[in-house]
Each structure stands twice: as structure tokens, then as C-alpha cells.
RODO-956609 format. One record per residue: residue in three letters; z, y, x of N, C-alpha, C, O, CB in turn. Coordinates in steps of 0.02 Angstrom, whole numbers, plus 50000, padded with zeros to 5 digits. Atoms other than C-alpha are relative to their C-alpha. Glycine has a CB too. Layout:
BEGIN
ALAZYXZYXZYXZYXZYX
...
END
This chain:
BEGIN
UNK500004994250043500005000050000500005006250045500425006850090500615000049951
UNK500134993749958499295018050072500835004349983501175003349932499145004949967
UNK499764993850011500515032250087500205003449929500805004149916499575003550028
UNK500164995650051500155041749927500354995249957500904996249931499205002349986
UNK499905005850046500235025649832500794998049992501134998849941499574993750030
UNK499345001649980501835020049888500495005949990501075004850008499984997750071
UNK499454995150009502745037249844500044999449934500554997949903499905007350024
UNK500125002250073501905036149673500374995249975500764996249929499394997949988
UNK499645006150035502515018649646500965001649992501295000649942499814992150058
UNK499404998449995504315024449705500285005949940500865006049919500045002250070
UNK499764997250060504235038249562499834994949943500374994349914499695007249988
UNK499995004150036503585024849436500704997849998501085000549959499544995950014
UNK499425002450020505125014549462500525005449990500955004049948500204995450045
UNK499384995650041506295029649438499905003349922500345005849888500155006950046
UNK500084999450078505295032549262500264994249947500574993849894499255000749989
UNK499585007850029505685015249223500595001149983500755000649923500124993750054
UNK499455002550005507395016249260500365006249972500965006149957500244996850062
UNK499784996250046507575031649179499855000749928500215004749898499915004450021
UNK500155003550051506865026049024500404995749980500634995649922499524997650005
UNK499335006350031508075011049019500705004149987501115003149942500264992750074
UNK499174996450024509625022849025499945006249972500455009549964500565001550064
UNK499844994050046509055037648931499974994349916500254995849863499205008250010
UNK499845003050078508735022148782500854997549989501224998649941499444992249986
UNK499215001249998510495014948830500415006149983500585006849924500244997750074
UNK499624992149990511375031148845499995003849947500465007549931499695004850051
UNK500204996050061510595038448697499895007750011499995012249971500534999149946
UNK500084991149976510195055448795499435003049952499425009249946499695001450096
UNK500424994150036508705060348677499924993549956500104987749967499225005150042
UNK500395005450064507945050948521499554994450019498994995350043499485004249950
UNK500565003850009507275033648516499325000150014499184998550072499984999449956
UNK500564997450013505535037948476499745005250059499235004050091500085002849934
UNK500324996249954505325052348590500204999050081499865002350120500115006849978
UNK500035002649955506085044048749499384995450026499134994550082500494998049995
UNK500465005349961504795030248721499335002150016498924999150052499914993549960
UNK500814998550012503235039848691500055004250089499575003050125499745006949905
UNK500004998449956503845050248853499844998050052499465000650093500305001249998
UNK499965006049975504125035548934499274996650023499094996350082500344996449949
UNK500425003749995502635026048911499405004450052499225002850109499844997749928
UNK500474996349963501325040448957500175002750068499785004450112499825005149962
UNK499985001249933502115042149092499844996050057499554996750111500335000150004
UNK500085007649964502205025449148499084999750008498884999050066500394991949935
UNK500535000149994500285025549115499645003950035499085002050054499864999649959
UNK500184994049961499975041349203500014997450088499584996550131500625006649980
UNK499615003749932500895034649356499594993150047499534992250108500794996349966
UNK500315005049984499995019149368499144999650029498824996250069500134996849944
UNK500844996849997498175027149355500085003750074499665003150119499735007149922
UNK499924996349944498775037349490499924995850052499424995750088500605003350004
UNK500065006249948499135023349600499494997150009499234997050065500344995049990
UNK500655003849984497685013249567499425006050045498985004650086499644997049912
UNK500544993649972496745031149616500114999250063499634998350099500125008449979
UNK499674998249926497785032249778499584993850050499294993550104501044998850001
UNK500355006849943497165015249832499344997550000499184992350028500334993249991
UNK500894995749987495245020749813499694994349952499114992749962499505000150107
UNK500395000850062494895011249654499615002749966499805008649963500214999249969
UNK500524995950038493355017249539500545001549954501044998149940499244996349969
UNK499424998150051494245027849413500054997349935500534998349899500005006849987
UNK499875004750068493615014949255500744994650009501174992149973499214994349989
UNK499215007049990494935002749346500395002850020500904999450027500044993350052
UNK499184996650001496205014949383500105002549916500695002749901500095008550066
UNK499784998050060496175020949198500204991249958500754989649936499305005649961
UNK500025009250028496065001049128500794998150047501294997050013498994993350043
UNK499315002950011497604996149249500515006349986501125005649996500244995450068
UNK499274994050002498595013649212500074997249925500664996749907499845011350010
UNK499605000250047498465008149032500324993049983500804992549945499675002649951
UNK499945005850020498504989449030500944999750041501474998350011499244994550031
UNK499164999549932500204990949191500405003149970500985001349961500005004750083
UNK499424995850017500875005149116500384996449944500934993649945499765007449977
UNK499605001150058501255001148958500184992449986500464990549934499625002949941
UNK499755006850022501464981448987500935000450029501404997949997499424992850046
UNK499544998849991502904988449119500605001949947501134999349930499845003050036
UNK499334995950045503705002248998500104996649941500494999249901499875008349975
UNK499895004150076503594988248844500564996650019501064996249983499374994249969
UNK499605003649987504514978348938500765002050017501244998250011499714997250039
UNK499494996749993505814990748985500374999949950500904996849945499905005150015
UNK499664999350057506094996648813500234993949996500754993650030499665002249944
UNK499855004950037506314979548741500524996650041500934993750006499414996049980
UNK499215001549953507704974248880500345006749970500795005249930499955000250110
UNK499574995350017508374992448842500374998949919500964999749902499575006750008
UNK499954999450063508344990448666500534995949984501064997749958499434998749966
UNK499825005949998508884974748669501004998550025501424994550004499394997450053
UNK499285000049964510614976748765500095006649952500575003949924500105000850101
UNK499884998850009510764991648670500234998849912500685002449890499815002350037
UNK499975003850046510754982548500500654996550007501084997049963499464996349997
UNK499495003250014512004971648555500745003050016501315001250003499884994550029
UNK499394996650010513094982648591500515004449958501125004749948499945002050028
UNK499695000650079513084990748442500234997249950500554999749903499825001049974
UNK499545007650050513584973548352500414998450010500774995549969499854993649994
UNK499325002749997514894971048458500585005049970501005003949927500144998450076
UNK499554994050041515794988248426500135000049919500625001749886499625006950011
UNK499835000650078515424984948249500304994949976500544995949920499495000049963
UNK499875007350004515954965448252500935002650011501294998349985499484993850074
UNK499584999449979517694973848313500295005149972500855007049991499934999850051
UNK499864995050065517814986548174500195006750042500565010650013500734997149941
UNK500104994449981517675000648302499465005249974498935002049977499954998950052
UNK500494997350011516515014548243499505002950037499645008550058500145002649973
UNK500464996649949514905018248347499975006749993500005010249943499334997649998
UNK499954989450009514845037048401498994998050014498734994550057500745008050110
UNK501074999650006512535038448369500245008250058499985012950028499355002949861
UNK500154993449979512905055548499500705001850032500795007350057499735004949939
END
């Protein structure tokens, strides 16, 4: 991996992993974390493929196919742990604070 590429990828994974704990965390809305999220992730990825002197049909094809198979997968672990955590708090007759 060139230079360029390799800084890129290093912000990718901090979109990732800020994506997983702004859905955990609940720092902004559902919905507009993921849409943030995703185009990013897809942005990010196109970039990369650019960096590493791909034609730009196959840097746009893996920014959207990478991006968004990554950030799906994020959410749905995020989601996912954050679900159950809301069942347990509720299973324990604590009341979830949504904020």
C-alpha cells in the first residue's frame, strides 16, 4: 500500500470506529449517524482505490461495493450490542436514559 493510500485507510478505520461509538453512545440520531457514516465510508474507499492508480470505474465500484459492505457491518455489530443493552437495563426494571 502507497503512502497516500495507507493514510486514507488509517482515516477509514477511525470513521468506522467512530460510527460504532457515536451508534453505541447515542451522540447524534440513529439515522443520521448512519447515512454520515456510510458516505463516508464510501468516499474513503474510492479514495483509496484512486491512491493506488486504479481506473476511476473501479475505484467508484469498490468505494461503493467496500464502503458500504464495511459500514453495514459496523452498524449491525453496533446496533446489535446496543439493543442488547437496552434489554438488559429493561430486563432489570432500570429505566433507559434515550439522551
Amino acid at each position: 500500500m502507497q503512502g497516500m493510500a495507507f493514510i486514507l485507510f488509517a482515516v477509514f478505520a477511525l470513521v468506522l470506529v467512530g460510527l460504532y461509538l457515536a451508534i453505541r453512545r447515542e451522540w447524534l440520531r440513529p439515522g443520521l449517524t448512519a447515512g454520515i457514516g456510510v458516505a463516508l465510508s464510501i468516499i474513503l474507499m474510492a479514495l483509496i482505490s484512486l491512491a493506488q492508480n486504479n481506473p476511476p470505474i473501479q475505484a467508484v465500484i469498490v468505494g461503493v461495493v467496500l464502503g458500504a459492505a464495511f459500514s453495514g457491518a459496523t452498524l449491525a455489530v453496533a446496533w446489535y450490542f446496543h439493543s442488547q443493552e437496552r434489554r438488559a437495563s429493561f430486563a432489570q426494571g432500570e429505566p433507559y436514559d434515550e439522551g
